[in-house]
PyMOL Python script that loads the backbone (N, CA, C, O; Angstrom):
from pymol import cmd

cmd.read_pdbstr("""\
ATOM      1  N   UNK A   1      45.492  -7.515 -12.577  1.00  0.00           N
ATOM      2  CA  UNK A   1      44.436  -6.603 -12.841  1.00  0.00           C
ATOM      3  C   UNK A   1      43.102  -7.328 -12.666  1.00  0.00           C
ATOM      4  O   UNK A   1      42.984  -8.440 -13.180  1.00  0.00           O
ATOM      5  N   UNK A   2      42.348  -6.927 -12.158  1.00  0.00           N
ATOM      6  CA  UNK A   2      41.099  -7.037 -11.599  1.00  0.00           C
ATOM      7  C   UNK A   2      39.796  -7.108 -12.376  1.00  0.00           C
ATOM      8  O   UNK A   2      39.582  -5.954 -12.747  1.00  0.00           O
ATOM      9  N   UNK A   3      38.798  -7.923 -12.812  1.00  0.00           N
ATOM     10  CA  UNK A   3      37.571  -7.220 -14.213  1.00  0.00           C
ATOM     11  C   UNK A   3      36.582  -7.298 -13.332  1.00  0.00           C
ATOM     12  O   UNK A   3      35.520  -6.810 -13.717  1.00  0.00           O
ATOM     13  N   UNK A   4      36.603  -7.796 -12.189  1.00  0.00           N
ATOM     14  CA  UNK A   4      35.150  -7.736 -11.216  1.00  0.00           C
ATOM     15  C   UNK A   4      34.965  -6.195 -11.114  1.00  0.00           C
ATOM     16  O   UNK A   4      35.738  -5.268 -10.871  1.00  0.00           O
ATOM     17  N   UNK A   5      33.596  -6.286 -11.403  1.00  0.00           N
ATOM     18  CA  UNK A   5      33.022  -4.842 -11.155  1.00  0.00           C
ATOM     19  C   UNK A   5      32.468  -4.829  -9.592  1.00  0.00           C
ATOM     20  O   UNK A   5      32.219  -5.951  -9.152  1.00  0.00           O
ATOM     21  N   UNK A   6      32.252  -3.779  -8.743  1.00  0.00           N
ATOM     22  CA  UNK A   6      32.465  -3.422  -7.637  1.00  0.00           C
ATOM     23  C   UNK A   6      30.602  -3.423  -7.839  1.00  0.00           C
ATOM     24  O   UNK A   6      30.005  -2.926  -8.793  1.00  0.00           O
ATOM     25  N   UNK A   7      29.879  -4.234  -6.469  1.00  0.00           N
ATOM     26  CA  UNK A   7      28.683  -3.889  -6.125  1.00  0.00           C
ATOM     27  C   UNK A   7      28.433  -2.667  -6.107  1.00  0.00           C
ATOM     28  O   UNK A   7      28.941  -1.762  -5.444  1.00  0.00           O
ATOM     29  N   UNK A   8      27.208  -2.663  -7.252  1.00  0.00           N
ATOM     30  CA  UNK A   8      26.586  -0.845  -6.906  1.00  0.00           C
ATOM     31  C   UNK A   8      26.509  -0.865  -5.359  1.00  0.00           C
ATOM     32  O   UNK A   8      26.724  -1.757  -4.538  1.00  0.00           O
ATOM     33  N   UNK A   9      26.098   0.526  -5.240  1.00  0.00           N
ATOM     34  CA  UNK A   9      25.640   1.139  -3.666  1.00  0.00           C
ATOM     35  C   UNK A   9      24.190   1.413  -4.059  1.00  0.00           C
ATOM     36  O   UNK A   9      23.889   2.075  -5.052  1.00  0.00           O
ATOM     37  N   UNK A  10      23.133   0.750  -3.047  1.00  0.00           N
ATOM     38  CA  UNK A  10      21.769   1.232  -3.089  1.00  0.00           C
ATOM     39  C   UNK A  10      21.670   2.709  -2.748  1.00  0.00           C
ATOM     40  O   UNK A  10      22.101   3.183  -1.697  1.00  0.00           O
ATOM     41  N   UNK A  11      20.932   3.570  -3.939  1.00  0.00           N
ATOM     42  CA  UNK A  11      20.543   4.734  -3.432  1.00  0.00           C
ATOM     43  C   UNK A  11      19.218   4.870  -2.289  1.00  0.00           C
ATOM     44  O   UNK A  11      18.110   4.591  -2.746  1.00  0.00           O
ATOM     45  N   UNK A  12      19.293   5.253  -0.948  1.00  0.00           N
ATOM     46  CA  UNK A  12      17.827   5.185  -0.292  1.00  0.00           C
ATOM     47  C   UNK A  12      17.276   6.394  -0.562  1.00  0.00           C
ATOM     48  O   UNK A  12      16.458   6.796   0.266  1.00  0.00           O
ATOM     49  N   UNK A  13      17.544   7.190  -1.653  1.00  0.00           N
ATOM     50  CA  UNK A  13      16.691   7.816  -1.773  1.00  0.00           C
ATOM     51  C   UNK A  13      15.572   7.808  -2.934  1.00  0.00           C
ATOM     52  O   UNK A  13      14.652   8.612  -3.083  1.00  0.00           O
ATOM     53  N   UNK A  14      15.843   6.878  -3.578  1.00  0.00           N
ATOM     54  CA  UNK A  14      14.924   5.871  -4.176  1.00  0.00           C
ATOM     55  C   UNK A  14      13.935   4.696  -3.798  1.00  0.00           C
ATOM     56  O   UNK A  14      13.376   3.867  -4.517  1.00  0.00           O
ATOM     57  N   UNK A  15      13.911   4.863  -2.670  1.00  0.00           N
ATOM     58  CA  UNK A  15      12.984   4.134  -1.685  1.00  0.00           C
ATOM     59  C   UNK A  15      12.487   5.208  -0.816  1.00  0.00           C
ATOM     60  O   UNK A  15      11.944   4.757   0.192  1.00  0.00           O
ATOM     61  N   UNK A  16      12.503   6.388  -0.886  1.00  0.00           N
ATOM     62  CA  UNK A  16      11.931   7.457   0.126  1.00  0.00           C
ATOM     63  C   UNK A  16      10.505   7.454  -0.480  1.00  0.00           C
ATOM     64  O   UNK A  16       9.556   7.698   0.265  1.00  0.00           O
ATOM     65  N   UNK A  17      10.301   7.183  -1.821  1.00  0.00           N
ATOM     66  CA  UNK A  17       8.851   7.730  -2.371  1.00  0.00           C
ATOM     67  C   UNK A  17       7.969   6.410  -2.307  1.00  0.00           C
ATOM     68  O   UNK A  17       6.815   6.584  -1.914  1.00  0.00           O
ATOM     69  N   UNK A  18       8.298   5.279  -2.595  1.00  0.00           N
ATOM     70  CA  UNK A  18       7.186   4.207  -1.783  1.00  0.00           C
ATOM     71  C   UNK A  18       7.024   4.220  -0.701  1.00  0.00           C
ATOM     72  O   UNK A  18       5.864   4.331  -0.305  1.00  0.00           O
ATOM     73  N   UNK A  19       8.127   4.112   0.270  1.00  0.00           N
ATOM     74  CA  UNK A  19       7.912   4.290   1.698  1.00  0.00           C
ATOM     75  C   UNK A  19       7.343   4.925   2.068  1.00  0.00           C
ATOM     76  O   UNK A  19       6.843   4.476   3.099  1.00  0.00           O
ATOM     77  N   UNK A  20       6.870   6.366   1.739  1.00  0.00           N
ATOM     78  CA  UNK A  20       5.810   7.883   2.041  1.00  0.00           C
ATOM     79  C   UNK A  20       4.635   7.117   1.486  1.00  0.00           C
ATOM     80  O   UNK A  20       3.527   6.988   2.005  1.00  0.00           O
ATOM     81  N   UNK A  21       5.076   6.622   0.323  1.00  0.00           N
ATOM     82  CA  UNK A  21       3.229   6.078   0.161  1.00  0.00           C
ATOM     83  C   UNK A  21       2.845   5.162   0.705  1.00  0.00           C
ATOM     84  O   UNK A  21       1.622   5.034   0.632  1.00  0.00           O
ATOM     85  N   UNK A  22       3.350   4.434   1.239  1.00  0.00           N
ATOM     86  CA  UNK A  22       3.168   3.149   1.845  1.00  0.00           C
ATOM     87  C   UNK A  22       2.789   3.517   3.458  1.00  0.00           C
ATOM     88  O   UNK A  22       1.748   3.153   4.005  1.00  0.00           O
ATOM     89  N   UNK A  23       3.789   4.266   4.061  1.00  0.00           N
ATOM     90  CA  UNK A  23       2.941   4.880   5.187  1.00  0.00           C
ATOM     91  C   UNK A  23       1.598   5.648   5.006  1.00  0.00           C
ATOM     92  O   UNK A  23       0.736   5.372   5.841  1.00  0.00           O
ATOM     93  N   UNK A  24       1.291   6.528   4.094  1.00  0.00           N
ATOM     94  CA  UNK A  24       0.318   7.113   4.158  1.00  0.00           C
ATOM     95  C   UNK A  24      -0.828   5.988   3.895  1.00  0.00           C
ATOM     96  O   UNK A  24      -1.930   6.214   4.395  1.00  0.00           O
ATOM     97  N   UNK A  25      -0.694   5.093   3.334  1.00  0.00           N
ATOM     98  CA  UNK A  25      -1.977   4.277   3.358  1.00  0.00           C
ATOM     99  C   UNK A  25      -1.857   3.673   4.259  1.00  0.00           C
ATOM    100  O   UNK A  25      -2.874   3.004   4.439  1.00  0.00           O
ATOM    101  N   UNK A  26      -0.785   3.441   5.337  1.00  0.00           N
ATOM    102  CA  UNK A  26      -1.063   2.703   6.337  1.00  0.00           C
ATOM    103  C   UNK A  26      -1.854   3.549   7.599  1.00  0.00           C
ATOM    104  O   UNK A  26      -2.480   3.044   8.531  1.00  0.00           O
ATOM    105  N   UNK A  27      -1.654   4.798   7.362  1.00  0.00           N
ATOM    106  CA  UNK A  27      -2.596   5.818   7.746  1.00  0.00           C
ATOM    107  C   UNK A  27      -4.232   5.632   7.475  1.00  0.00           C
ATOM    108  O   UNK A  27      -5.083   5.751   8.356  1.00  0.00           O
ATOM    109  N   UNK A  28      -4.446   5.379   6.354  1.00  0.00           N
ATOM    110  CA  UNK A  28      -5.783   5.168   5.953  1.00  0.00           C
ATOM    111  C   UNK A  28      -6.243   3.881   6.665  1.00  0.00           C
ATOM    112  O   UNK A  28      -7.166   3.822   7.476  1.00  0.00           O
ATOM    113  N   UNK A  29      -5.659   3.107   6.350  1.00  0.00           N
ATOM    114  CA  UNK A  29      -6.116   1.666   6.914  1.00  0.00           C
ATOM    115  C   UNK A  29      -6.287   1.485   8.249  1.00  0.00           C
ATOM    116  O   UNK A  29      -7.076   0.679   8.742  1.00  0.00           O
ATOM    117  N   UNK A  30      -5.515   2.268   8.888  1.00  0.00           N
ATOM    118  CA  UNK A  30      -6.015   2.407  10.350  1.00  0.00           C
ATOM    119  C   UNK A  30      -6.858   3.258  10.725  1.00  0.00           C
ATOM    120  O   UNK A  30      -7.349   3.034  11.832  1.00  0.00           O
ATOM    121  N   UNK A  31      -7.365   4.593   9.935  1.00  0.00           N
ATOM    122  CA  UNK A  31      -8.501   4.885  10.025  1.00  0.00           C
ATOM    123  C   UNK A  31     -10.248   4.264   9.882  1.00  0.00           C
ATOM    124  O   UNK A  31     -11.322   4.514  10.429  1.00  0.00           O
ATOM    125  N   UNK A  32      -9.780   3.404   8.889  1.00  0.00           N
ATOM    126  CA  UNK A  32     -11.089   2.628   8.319  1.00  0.00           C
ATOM    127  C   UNK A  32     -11.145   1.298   9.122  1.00  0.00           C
ATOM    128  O   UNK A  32     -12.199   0.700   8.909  1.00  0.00           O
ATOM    129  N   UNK A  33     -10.294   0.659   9.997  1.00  0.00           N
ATOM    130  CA  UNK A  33     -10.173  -0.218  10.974  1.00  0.00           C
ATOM    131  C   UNK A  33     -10.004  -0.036  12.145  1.00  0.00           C
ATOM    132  O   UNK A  33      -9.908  -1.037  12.854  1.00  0.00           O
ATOM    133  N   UNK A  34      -9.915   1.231  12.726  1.00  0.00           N
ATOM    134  CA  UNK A  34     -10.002   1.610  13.801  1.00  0.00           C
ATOM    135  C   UNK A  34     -10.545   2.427  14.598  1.00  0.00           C
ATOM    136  O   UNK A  34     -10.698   2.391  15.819  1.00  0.00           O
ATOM    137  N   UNK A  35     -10.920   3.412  13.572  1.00  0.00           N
ATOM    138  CA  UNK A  35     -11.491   4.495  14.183  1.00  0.00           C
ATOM    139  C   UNK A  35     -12.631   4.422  13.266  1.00  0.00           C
ATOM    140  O   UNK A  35     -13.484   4.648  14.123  1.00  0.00           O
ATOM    141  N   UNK A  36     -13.183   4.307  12.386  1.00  0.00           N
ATOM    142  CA  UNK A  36     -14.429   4.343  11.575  1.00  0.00           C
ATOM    143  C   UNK A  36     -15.292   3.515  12.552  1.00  0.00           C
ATOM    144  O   UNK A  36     -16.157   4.229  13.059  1.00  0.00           O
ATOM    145  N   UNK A  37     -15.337   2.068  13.033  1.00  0.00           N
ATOM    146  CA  UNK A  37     -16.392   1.441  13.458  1.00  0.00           C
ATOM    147  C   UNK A  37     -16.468   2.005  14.693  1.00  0.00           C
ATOM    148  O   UNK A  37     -17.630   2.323  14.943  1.00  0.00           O
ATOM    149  N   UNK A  38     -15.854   2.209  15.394  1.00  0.00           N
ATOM    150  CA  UNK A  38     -15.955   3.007  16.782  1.00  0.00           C
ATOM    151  C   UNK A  38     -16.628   4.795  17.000  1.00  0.00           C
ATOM    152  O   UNK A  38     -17.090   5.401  17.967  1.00  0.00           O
ATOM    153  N   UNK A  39     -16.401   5.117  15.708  1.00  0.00           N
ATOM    154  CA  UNK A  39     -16.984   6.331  15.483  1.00  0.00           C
ATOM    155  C   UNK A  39     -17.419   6.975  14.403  1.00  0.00           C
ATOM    156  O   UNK A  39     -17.218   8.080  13.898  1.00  0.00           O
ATOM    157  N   UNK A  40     -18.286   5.708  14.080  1.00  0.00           N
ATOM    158  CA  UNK A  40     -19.311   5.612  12.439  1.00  0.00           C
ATOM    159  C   UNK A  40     -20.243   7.237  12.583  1.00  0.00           C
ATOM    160  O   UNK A  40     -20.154   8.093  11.702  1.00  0.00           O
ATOM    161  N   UNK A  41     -21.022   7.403  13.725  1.00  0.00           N
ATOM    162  CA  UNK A  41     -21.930   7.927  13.750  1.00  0.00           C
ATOM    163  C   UNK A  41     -21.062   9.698  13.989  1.00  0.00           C
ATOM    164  O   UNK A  41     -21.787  10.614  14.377  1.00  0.00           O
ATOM    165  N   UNK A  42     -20.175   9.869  13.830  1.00  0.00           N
ATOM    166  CA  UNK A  42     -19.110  10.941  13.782  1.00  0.00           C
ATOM    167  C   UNK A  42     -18.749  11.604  12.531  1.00  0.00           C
ATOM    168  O   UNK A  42     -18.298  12.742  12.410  1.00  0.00           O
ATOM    169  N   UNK A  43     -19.095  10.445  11.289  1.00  0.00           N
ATOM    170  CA  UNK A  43     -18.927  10.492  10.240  1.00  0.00           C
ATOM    171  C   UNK A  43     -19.796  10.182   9.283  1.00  0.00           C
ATOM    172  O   UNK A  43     -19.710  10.076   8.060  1.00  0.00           O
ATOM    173  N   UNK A  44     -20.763  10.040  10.164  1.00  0.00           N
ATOM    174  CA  UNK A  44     -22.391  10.250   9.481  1.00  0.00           C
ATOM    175  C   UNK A  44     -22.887   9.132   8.741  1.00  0.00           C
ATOM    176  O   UNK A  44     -23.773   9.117   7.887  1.00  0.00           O
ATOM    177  N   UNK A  45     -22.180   8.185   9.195  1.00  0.00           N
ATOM    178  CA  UNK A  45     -22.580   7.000   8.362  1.00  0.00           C
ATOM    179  C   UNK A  45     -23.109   5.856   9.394  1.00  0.00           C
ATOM    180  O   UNK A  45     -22.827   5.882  10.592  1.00  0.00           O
ATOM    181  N   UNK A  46     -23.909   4.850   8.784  1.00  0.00           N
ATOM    182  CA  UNK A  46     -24.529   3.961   9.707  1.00  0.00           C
ATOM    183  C   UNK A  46     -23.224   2.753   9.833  1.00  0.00           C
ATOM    184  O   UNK A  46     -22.150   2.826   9.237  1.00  0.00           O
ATOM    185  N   UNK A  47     -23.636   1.697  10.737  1.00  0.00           N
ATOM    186  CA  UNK A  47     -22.745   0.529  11.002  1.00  0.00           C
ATOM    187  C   UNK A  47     -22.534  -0.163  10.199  1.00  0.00           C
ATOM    188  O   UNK A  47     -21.428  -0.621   9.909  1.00  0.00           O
ATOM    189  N   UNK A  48     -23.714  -0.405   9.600  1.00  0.00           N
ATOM    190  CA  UNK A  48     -23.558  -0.962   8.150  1.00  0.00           C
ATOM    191  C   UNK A  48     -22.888  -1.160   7.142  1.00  0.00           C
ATOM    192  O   UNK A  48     -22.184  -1.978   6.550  1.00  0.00           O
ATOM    193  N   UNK A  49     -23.567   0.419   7.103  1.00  0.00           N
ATOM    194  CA  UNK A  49     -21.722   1.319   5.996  1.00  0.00           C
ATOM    195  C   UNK A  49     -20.883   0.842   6.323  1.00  0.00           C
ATOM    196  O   UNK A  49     -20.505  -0.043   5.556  1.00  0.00           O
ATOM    197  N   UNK A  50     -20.099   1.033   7.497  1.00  0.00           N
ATOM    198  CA  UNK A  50     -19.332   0.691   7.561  1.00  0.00           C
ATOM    199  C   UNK A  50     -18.324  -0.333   7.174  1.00  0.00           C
ATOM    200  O   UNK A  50     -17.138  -0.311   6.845  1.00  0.00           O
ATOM    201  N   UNK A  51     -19.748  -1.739   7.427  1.00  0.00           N
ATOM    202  CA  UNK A  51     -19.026  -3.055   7.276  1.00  0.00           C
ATOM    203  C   UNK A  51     -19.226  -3.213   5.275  1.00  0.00           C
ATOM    204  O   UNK A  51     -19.206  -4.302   4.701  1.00  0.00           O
ATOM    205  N   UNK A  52     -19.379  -2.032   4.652  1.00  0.00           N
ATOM    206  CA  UNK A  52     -19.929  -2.193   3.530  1.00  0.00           C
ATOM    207  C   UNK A  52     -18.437  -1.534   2.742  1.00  0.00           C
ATOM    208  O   UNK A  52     -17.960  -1.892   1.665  1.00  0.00           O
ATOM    209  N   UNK A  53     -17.987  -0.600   3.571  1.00  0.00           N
ATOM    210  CA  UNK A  53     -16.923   0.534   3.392  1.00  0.00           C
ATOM    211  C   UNK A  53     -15.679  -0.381   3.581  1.00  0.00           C
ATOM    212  O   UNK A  53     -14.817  -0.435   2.704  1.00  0.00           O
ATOM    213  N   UNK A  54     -15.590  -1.116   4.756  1.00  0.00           N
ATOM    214  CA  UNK A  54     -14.746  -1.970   5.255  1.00  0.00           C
ATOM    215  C   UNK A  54     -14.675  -3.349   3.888  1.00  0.00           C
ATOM    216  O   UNK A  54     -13.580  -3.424   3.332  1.00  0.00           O
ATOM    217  N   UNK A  55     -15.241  -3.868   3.636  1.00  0.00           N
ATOM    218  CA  UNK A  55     -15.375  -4.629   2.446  1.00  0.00           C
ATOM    219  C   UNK A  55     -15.237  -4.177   1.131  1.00  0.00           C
ATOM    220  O   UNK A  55     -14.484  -4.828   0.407  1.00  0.00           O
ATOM    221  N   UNK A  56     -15.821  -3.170   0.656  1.00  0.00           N
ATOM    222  CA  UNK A  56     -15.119  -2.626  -0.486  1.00  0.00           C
ATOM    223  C   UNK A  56     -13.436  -2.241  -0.621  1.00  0.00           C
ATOM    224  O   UNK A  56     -12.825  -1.970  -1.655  1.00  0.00           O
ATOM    225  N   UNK A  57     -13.044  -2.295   0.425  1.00  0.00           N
ATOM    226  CA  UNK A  57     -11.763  -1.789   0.671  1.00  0.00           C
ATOM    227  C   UNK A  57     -11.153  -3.114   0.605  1.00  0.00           C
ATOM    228  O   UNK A  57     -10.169  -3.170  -0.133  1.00  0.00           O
ATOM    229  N   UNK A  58     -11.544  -4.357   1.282  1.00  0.00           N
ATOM    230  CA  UNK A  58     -10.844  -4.959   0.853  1.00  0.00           C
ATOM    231  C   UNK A  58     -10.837  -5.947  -0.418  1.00  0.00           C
ATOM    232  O   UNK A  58     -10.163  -6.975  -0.463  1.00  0.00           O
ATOM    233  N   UNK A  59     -11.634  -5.517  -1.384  1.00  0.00           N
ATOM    234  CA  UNK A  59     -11.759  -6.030  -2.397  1.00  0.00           C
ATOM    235  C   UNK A  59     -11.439  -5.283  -3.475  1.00  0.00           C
ATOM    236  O   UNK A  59     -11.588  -5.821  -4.572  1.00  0.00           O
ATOM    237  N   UNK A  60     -10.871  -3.723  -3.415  1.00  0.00           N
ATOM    238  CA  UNK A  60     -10.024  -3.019  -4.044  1.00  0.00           C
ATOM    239  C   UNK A  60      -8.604  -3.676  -3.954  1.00  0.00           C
ATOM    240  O   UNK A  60      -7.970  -4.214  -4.862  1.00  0.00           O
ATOM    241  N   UNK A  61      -8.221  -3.486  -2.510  1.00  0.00           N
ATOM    242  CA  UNK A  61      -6.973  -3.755  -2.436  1.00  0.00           C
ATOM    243  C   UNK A  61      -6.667  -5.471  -3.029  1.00  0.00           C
ATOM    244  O   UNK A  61      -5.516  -5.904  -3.083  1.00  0.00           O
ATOM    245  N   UNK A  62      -7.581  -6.107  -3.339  1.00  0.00           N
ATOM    246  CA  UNK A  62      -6.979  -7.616  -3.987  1.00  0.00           C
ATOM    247  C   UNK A  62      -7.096  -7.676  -5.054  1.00  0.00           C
ATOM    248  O   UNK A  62      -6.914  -8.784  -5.560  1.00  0.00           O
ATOM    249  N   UNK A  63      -7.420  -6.637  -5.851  1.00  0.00           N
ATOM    250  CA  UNK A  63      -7.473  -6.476  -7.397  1.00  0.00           C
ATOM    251  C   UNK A  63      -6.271  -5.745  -7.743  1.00  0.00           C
ATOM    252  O   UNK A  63      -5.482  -6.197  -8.572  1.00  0.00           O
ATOM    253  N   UNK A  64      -6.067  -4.500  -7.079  1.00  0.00           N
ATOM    254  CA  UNK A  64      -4.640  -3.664  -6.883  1.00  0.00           C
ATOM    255  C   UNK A  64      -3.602  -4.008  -6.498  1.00  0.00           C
ATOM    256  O   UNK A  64      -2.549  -3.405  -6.704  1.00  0.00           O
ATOM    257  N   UNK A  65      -3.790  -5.518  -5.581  1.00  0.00           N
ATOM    258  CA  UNK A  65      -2.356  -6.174  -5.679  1.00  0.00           C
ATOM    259  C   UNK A  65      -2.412  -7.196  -6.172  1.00  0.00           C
ATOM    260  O   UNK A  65      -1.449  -7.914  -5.901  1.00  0.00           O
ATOM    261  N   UNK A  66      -3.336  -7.728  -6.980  1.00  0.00           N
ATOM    262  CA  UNK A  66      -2.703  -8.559  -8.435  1.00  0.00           C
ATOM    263  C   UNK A  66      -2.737  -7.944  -9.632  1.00  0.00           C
ATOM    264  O   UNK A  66      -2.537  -8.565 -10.676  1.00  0.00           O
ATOM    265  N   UNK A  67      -3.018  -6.551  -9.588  1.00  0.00           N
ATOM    266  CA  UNK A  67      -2.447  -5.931 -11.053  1.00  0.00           C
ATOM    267  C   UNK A  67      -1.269  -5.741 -11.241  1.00  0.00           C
ATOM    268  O   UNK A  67      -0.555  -6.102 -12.176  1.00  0.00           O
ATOM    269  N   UNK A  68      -0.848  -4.663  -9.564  1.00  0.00           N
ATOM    270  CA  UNK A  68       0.829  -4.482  -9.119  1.00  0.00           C
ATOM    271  C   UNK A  68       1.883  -5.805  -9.519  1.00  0.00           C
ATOM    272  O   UNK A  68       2.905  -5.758 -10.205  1.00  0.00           O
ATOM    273  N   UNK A  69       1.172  -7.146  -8.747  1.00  0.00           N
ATOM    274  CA  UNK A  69       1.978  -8.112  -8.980  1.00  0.00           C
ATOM    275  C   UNK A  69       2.382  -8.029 -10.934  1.00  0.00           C
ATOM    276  O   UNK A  69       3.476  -7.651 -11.352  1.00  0.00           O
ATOM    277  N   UNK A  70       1.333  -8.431 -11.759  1.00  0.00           N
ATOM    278  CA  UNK A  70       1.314  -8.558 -12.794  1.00  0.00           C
ATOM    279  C   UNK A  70       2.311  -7.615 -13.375  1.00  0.00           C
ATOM    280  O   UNK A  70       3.178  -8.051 -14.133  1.00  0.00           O
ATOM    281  N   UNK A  71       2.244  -6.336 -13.066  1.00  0.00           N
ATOM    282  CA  UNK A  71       3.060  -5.220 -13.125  1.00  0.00           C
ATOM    283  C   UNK A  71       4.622  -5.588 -13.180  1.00  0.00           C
ATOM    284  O   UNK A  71       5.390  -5.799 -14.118  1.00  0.00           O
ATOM    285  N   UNK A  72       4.723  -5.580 -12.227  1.00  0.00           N
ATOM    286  CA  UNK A  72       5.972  -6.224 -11.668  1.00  0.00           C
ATOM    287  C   UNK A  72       6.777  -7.682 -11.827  1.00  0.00           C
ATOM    288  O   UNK A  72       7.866  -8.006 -11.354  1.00  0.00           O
ATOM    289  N   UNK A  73       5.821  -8.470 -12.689  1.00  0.00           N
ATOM    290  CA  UNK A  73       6.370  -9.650 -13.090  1.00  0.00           C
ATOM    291  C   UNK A  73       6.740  -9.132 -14.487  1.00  0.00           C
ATOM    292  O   UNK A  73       7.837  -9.297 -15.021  1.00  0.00           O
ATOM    293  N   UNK A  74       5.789  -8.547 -14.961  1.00  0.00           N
ATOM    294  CA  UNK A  74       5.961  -7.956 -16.801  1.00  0.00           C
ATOM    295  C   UNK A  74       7.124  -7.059 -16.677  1.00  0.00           C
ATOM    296  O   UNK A  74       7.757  -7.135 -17.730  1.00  0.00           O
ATOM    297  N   UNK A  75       7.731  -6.173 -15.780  1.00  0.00           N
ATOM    298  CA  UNK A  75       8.904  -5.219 -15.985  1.00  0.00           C
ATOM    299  C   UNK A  75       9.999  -5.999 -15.343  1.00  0.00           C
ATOM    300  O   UNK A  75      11.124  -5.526 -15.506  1.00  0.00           O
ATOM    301  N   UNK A  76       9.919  -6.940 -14.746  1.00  0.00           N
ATOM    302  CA  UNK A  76      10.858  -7.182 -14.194  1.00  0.00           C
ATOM    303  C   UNK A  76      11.696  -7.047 -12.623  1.00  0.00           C
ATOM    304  O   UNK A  76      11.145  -6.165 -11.966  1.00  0.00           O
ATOM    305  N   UNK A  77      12.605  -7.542 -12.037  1.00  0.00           N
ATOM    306  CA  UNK A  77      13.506  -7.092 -10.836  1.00  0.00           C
ATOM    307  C   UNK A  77      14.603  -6.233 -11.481  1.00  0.00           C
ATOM    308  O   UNK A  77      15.287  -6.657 -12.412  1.00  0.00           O
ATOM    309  N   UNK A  78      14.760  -4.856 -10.881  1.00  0.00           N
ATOM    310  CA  UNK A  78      15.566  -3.993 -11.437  1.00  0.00           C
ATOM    311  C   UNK A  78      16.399  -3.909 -10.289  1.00  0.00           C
ATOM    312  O   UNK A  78      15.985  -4.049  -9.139  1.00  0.00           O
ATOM    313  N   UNK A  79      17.985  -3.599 -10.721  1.00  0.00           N
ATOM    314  CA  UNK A  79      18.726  -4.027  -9.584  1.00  0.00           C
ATOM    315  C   UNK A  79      19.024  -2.616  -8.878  1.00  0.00           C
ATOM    316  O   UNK A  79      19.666  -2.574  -7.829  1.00  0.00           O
TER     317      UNK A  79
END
""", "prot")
cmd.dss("prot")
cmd.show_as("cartoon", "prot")
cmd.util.cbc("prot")
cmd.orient("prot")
């Protein structure tokens, strides 16, 4: 008789809802890096802005991924 328990099976449908979010901001990010400086004046903003818009963004996102991290060290790896 056997006491090894059998590897769970990953559900992927528990990874469907980061993955949607994770694309959709990868949506954004290529808007604000690709198409914003090329067509600032489309969106009514100067070049400037831009590089002002472009920088705030990335100084959100390095605060938001060391909170996440922090996040994620405090709860743990869930299997």
């Amino acid at each position: 008789m056997s006491t090894a328990n059998p590897s769970p099976i990953a559900k992927p449908v528990g990874m469907a809802l980061p993955g949607l979010v994770i694309a959709v901001a990868m949506i954004g990010d290529t808007l604000l890096y690709a198409v914003l400086p090329l067509h600032h004046q489309d969106f009514g903003i100067s070049l400037a802005m831009v590089g002002v818009l472009l920088s705030l963004n990335r100084w959100i996102r390095l605060l938001a991924n060391s909170g996440v991290a922090a996040i994620g060290e405090r709860s743990g790896r869930t299997p």
